[in-house]
LUMVO-54499 format. One record per residue (C-alpha): x, y, z; residue number from 0; residue in one letter. Coordinates in Angstrom, 2 decimals, padded with zeros to 5 digits. Example, Ala and Ser with C-alpha at 12.3 -4.5 7.8 and 13.67 -1.06 7.14 Angstrom:
BEGIN
xx: 012.30, yy: -004.50, zz: 007.80, fimar: 0, drennu: A
xx: 013.67, yy: -001.06, zz: 007.14, fimar: 1, drennu: S
END
This chain:
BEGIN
xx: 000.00, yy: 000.00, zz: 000.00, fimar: 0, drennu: X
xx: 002.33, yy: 002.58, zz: 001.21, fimar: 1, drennu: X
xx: 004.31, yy: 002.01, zz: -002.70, fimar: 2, drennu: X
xx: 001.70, yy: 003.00, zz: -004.52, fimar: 3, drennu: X
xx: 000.78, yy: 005.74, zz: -002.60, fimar: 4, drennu: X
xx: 004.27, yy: 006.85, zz: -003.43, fimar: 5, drennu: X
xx: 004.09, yy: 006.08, zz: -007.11, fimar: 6, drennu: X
xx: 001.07, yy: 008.14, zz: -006.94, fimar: 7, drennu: X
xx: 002.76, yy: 010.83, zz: -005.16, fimar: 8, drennu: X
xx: 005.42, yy: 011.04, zz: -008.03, fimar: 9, drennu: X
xx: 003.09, yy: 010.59, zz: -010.72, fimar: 10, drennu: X
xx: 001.12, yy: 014.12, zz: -009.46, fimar: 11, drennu: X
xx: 004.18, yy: 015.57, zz: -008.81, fimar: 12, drennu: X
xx: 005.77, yy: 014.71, zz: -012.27, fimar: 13, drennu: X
xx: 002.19, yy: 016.30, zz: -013.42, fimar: 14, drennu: X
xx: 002.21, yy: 019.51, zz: -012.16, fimar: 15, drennu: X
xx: 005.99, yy: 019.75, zz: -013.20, fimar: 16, drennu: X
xx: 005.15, yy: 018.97, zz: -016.68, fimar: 17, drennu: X
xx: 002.27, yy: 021.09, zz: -016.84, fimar: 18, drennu: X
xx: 004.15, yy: 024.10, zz: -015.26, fimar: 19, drennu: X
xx: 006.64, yy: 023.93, zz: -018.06, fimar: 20, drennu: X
xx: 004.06, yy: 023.60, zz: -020.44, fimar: 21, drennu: X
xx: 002.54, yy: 026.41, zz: -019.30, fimar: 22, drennu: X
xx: 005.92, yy: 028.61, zz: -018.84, fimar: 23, drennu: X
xx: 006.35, yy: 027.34, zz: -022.64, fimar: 24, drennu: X
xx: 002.70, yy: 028.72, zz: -024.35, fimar: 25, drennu: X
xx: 003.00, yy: 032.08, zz: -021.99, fimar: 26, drennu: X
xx: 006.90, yy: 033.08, zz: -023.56, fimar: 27, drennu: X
xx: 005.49, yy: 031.75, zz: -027.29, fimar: 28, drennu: X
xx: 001.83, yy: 034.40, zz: -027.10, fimar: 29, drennu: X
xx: 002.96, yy: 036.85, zz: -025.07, fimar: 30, drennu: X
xx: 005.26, yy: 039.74, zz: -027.01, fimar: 31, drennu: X
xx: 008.45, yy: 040.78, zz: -025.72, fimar: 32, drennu: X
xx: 008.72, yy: 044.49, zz: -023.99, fimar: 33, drennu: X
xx: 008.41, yy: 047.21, zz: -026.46, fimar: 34, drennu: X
xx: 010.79, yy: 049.93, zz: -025.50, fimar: 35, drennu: X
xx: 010.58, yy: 052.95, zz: -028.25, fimar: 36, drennu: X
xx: 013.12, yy: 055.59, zz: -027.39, fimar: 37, drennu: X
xx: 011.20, yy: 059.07, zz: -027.28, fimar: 38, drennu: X
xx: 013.71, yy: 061.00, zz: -029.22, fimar: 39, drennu: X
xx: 012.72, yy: 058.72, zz: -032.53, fimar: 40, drennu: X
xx: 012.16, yy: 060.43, zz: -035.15, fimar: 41, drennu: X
xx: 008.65, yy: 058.85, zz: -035.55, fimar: 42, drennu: X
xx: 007.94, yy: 059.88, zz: -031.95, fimar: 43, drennu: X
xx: 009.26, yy: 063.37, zz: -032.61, fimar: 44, drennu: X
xx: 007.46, yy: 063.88, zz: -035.79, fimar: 45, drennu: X
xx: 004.13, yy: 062.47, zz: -033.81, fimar: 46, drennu: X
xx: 004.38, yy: 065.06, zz: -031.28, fimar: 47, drennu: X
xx: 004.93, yy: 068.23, zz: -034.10, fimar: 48, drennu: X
xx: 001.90, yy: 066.43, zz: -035.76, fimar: 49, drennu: X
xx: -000.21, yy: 066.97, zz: -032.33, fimar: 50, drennu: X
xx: 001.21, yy: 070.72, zz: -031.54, fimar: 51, drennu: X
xx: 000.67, yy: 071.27, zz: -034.97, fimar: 52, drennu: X
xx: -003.30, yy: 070.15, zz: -034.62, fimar: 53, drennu: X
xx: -003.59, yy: 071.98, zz: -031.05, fimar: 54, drennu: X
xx: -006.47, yy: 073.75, zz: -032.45, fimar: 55, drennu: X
xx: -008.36, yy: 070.51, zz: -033.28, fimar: 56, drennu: X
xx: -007.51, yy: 069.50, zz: -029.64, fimar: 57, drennu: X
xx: -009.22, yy: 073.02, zz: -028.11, fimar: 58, drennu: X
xx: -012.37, yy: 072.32, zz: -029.75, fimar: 59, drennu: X
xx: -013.02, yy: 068.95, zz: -029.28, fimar: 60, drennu: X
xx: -012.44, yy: 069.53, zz: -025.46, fimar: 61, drennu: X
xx: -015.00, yy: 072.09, zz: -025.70, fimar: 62, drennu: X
xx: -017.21, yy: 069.52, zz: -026.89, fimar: 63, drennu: X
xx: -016.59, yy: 066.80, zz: -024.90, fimar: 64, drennu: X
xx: -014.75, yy: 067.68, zz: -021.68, fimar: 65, drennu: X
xx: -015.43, yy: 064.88, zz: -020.35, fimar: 66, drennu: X
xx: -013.10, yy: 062.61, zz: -020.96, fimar: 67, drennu: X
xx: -009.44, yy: 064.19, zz: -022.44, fimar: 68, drennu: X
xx: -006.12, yy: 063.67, zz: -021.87, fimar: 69, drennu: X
xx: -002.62, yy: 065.49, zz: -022.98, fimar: 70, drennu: X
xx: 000.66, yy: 064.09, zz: -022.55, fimar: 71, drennu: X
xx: 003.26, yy: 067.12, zz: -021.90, fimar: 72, drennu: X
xx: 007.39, yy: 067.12, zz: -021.45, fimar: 73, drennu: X
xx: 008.28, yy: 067.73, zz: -018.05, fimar: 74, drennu: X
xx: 011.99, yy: 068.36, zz: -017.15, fimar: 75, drennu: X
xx: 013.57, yy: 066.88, zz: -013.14, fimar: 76, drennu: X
xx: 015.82, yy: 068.65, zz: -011.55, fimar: 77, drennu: X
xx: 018.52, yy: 066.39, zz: -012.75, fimar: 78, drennu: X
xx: 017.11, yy: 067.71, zz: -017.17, fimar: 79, drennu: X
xx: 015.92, yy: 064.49, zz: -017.53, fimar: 80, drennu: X
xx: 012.71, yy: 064.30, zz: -019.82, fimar: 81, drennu: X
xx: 009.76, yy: 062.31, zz: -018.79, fimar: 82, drennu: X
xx: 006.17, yy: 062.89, zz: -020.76, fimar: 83, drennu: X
xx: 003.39, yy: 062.53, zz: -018.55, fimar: 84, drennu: X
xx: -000.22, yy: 061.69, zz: -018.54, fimar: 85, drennu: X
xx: -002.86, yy: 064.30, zz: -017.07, fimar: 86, drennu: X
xx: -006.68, yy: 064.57, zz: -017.84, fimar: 87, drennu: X
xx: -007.40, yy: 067.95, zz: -018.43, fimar: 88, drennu: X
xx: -009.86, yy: 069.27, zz: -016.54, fimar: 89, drennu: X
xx: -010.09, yy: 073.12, zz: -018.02, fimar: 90, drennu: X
xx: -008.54, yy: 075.52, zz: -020.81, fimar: 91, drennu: X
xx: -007.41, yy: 078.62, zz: -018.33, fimar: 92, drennu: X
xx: -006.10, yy: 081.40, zz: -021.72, fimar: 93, drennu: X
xx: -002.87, yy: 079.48, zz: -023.40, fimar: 94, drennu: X
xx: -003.20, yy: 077.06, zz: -020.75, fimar: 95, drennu: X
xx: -004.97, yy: 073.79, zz: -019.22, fimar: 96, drennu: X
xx: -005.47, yy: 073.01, zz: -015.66, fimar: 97, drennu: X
xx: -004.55, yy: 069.49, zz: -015.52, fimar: 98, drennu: X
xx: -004.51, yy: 066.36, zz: -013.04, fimar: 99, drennu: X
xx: -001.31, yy: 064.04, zz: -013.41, fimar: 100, drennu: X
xx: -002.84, yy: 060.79, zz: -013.99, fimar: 101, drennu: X
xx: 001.09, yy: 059.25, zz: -014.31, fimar: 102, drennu: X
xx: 003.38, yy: 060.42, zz: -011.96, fimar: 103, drennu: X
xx: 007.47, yy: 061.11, zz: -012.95, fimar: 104, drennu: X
xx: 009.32, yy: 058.31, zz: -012.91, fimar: 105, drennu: X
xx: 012.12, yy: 059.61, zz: -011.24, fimar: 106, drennu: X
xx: 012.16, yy: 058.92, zz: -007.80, fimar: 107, drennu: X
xx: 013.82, yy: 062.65, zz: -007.02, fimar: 108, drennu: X
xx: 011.07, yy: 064.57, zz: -008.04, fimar: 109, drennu: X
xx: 007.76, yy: 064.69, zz: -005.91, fimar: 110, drennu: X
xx: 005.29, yy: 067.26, zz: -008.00, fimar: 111, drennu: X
xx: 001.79, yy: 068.44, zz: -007.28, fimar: 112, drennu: X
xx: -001.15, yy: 066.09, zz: -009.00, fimar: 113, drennu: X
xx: -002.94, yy: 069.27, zz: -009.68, fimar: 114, drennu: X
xx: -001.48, yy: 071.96, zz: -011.98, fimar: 115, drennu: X
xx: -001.62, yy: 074.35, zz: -014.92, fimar: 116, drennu: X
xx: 000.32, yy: 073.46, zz: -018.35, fimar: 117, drennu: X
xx: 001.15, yy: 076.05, zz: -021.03, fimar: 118, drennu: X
xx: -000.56, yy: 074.61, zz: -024.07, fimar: 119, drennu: X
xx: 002.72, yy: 075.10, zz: -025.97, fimar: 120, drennu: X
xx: 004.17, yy: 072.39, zz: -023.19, fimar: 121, drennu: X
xx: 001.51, yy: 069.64, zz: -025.01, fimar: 122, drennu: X
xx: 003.50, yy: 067.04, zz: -026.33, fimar: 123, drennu: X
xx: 000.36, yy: 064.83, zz: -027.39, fimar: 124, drennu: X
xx: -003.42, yy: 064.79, zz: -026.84, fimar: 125, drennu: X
xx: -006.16, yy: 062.41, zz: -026.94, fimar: 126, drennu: X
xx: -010.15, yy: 063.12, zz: -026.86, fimar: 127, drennu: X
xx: -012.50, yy: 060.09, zz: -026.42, fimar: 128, drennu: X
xx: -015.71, yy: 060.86, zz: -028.19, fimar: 129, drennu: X
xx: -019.21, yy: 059.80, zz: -027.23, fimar: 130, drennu: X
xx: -019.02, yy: 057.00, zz: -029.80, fimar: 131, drennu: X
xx: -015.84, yy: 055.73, zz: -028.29, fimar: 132, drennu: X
xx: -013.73, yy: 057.13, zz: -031.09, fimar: 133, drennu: X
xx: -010.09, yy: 058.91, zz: -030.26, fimar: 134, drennu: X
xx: -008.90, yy: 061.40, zz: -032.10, fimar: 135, drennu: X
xx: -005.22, yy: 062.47, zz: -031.79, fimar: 136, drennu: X
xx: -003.54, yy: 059.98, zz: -029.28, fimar: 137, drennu: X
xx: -000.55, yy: 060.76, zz: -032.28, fimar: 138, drennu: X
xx: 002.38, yy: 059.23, zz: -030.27, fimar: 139, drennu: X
xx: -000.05, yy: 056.13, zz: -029.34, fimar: 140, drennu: X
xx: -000.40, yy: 055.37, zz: -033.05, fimar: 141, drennu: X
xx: 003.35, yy: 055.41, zz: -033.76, fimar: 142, drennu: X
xx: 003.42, yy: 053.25, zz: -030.65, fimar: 143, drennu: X
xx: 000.93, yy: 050.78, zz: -032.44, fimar: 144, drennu: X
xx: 002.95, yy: 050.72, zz: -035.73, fimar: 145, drennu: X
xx: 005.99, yy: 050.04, zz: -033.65, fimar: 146, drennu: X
xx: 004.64, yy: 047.29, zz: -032.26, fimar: 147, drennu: X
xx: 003.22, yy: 045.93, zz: -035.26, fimar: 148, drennu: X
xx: 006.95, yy: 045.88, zz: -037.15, fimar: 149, drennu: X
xx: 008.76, yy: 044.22, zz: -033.31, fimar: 150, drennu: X
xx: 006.30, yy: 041.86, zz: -033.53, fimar: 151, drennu: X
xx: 004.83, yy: 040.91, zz: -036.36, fimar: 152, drennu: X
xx: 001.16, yy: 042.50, zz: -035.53, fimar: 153, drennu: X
xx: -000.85, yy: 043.40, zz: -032.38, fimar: 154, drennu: X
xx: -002.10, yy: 041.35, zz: -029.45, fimar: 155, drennu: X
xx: -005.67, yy: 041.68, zz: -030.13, fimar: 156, drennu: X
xx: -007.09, yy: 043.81, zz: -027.32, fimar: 157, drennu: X
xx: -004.56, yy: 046.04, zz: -029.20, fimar: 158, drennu: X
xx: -006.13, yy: 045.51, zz: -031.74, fimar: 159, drennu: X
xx: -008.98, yy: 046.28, zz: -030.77, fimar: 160, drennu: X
xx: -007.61, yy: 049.74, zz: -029.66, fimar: 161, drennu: X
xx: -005.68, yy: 050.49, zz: -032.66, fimar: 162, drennu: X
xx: -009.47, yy: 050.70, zz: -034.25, fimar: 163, drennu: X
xx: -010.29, yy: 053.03, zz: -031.73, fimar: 164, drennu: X
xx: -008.83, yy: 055.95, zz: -032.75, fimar: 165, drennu: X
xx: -009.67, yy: 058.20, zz: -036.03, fimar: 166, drennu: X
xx: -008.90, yy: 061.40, zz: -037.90, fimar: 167, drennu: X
xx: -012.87, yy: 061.49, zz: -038.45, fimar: 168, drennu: X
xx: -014.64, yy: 064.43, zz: -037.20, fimar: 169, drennu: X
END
């Protein structure tokens, strides 16, 4: 008796082994490695002129759907490093937007407030969600998207799925 409860014992075991290398296996095959896209590419770079340049386009679709916007904006540490952040805009104050950081700066130096004003000319990128569930701008996400695409060899589909999302469509 106590033999096969051993052989039993070793046959589970050997089991969950197998299956937790099968498993390790099918995870590194579907899921795609890190994309890291260096912000200084000239795709990224010529995405963010794209979205200063269509600033306008960004002022009145806020003013039609407040609600739910978003800019990303350069913003220097103390040590002139350059991290882009995320902030939902909550108001256009002249040649500015009062904004709530929604990412905070990587760099573990800098402690900034959530709240705070940013001179529209600061606006790296911008995205408006419209009532339909359309984007439009989200310029540096797109380049993002193509990036991805080329690493490797198309999108994950709930990226996919995103990629649809967004739309030069009024």
């Amino acid at each position: 008796m106590p033999t096969t409860l051993i052989v039993i014992a070793f046959g589970l075991l050997a089991a969950a082994v197998l299956g937790g290398l099968a498993w390790r296996w099918r995870v590194r095959r579907t899921l795609p490695r890190p994309l890291v896209i260096d912000d200084e590419a000239p795709e990224m770079k010529a995405a963010r002129e794209t979205a200063r340049k269509h600033i306008g386009d960004f002022v009145a679709l806020f003013r039609e759907h407040p609600e739910d916007a978003l800019i990303k904006w350069a913003f220097t540490t103390p040590r002139g490093t350059r991290e882009y952040l995320d902030a939902k805009v909550l108001a256009i104050e002249g040649d500015a937007l009062r904004v709530r950081l929604v990412s905070p700066p990587m760099s573990a130096e800098v402690e900034i407030e959530r709240d705070r004003v940013v001179p529209l000319s600061d606006v790296a990128d911008w995205v408006v969600t419209l009532p339909n569930g359309k984007r439009r701008g989200g310029y540096t996400t797109r380049v993002r998207f193509d990036l991805a695409k080329e690493e490797w060899g198309g999108l994950p589909d709930e990226l996919i799925d995103e990629e649809k999302k967004f739309t030069d469509a009024p």
